[in-house]
Structure formats: C-alpha cells, structure tokens
Backbone as JSON, one array per atom type, in Angstrom:
{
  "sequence": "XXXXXXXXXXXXXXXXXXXXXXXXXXXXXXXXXXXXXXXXXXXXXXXXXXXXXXXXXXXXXXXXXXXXXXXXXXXXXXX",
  "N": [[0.84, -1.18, 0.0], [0.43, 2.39, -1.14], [1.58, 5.64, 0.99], [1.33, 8.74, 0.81], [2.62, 10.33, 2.67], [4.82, 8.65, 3.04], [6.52, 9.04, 0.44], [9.31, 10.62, -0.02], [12.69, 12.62, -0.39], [15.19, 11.51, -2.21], [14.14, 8.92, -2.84], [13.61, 5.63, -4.6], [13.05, 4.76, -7.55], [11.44, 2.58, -9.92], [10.06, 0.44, -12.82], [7.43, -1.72, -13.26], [8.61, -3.38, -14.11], [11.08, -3.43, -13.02], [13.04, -2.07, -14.13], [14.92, 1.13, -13.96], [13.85, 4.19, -12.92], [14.34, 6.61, -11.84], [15.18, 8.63, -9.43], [13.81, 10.45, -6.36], [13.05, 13.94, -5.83], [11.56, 16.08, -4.75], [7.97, 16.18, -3.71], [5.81, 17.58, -5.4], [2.85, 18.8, -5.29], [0.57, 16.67, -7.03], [2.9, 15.28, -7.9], [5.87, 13.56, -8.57], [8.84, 14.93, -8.54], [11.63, 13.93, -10.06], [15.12, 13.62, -9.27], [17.35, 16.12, -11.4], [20.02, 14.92, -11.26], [20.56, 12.41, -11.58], [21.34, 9.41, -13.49], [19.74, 8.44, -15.33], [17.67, 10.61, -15.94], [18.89, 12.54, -18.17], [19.99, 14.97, -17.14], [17.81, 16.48, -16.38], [14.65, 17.87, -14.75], [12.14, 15.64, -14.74], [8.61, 15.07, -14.11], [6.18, 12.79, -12.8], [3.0, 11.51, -12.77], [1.95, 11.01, -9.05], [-0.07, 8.58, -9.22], [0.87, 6.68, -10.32], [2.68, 5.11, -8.85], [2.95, 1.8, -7.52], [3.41, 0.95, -5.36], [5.15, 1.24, -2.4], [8.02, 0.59, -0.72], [10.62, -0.47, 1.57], [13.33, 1.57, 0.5], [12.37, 1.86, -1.92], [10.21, 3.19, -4.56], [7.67, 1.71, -6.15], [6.47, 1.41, -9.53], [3.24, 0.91, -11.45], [3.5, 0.82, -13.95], [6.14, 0.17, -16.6], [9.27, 0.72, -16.85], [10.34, 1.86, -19.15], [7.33, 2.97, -20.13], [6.79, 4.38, -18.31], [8.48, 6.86, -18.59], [7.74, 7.18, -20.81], [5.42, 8.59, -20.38], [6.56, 10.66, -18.42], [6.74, 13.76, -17.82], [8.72, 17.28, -18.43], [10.32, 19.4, -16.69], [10.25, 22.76, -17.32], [12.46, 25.37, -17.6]],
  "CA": [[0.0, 0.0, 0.0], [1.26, 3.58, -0.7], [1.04, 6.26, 1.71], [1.89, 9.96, 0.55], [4.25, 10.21, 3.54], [6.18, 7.41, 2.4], [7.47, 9.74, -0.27], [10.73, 11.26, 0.48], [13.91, 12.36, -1.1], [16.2, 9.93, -2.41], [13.43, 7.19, -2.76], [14.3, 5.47, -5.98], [11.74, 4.31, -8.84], [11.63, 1.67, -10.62], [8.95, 0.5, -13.21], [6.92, -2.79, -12.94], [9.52, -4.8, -14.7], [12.69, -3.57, -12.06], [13.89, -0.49, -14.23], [15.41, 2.32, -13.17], [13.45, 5.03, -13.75], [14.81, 7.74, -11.64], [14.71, 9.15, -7.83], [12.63, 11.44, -5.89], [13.51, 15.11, -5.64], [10.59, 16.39, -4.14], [6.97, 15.53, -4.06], [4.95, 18.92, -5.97], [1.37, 18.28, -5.11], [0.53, 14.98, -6.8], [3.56, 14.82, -8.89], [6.86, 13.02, -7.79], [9.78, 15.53, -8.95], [13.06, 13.49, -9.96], [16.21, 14.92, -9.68], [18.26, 15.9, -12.59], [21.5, 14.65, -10.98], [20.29, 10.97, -11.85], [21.8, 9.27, -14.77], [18.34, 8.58, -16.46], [17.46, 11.77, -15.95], [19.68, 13.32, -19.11], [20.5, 16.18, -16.72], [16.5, 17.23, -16.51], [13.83, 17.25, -13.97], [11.17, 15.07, -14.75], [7.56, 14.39, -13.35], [5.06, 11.01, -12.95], [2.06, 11.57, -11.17], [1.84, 9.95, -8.25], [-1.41, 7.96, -9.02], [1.45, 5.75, -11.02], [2.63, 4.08, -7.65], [1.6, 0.68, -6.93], [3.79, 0.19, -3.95], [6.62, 1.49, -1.68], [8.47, -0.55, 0.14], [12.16, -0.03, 2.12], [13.39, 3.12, -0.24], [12.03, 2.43, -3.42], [8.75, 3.12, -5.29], [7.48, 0.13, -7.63], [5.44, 1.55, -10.59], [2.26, 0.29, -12.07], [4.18, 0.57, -15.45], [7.45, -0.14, -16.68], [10.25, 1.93, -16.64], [10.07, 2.66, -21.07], [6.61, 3.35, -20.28], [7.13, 5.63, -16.95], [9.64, 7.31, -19.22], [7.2, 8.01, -21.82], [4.46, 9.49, -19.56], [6.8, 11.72, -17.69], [6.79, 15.29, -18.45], [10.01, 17.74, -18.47], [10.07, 20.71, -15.82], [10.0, 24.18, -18.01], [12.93, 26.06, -17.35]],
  "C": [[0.89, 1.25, 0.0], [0.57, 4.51, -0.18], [1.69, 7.54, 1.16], [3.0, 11.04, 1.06], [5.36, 9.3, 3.37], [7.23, 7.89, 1.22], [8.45, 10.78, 0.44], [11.57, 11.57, -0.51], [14.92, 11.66, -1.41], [15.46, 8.39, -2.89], [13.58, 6.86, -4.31], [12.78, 5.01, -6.77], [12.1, 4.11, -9.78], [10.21, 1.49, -11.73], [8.26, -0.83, -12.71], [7.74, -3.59, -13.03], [10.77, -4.7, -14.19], [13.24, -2.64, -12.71], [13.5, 0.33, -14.43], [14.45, 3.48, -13.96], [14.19, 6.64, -13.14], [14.63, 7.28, -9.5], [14.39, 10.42, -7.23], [13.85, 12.56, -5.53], [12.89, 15.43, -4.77], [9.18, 15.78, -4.59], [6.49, 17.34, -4.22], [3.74, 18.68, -6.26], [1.36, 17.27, -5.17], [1.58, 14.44, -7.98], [4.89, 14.51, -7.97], [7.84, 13.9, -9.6], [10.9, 14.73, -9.04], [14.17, 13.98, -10.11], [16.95, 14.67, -10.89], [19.36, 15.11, -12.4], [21.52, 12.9, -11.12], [20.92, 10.4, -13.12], [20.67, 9.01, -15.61], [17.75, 9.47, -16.77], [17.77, 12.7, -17.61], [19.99, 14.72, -18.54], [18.89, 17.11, -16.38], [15.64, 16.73, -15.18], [12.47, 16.68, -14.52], [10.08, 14.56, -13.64], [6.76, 13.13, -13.62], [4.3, 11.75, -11.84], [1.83, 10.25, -10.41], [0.73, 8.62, -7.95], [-0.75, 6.09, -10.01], [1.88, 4.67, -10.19], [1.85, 2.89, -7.26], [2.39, 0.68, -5.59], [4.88, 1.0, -3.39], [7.17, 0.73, -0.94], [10.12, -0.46, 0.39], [11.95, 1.72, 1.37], [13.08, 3.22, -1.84], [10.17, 2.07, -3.55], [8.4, 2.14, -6.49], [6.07, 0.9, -8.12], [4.31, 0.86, -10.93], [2.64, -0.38, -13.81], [5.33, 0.38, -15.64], [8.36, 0.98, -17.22], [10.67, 2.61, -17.84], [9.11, 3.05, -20.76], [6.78, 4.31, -19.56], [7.69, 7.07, -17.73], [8.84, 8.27, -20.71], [5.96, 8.61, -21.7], [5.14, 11.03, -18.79], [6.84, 13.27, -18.21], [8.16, 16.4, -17.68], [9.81, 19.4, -17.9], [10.39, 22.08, -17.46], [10.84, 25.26, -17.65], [13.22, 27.47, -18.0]]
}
C-alpha cells in the first residue's frame, strides 16, 4: 500500500519490470519531482504523477508501469 508520507527524497523508482526510472527530488502536489542529478534523468527534472505508484516498500517506489513506459508518460520541468 502507498502512503503519501512514504514519499521522500532519495526514494528510488523503478517500473513494474525492475527499471530504473529515476529518484525522488521532491513531491509537488501529486507529482513526484526526480532529480536531474540521476543518470536517467539526461540532466533534466522530470515528473510522474503519483497515481502511477503501486507500492513502496524499504526506499524504493514500484510503478504500475514499466520503466520505457514511466519514461514516456513523464513530463520535463519548463525552465
């Protein structure tokens, strides 16, 4: 079960199928911010809304989708 406190900084995310999709920056309403400084990242912050979460568990977040798909939902902060 995920709880909205269970998000934190650093928590990692994965997709359904175990990859990497990134890790948590901040949480910005109901979107989970990843930081640029990630290597999947390409140097950018990317969002997933959080309604993508099936699970948390220790420090990582396990997706509903897989980590190509995650990847091609996320959307690219607006600097």
């Amino acid at each position: 079960m995920m709880h909205v406190q269970d998000i934190h900084e650093g928590l990692k995310v994965v997709g359904s199928d175990g990859g990497h999709v990134g890790s948590v920056d901040a949480l910005v309403g109901q979107l989970l911010k990843l930081k640029k400084s990630d290597p999947a990242s390409g140097g950018t912050h990317h969002f997933l809304d959080i309604g993508l979460i099936a699970e948390i568990e220790n420090d990582t977040a396990r997706l509903l989708v897989t980590a190509d798909d995650a990847k091609q939902r996320w959307s690219e902060e607006n600097d």
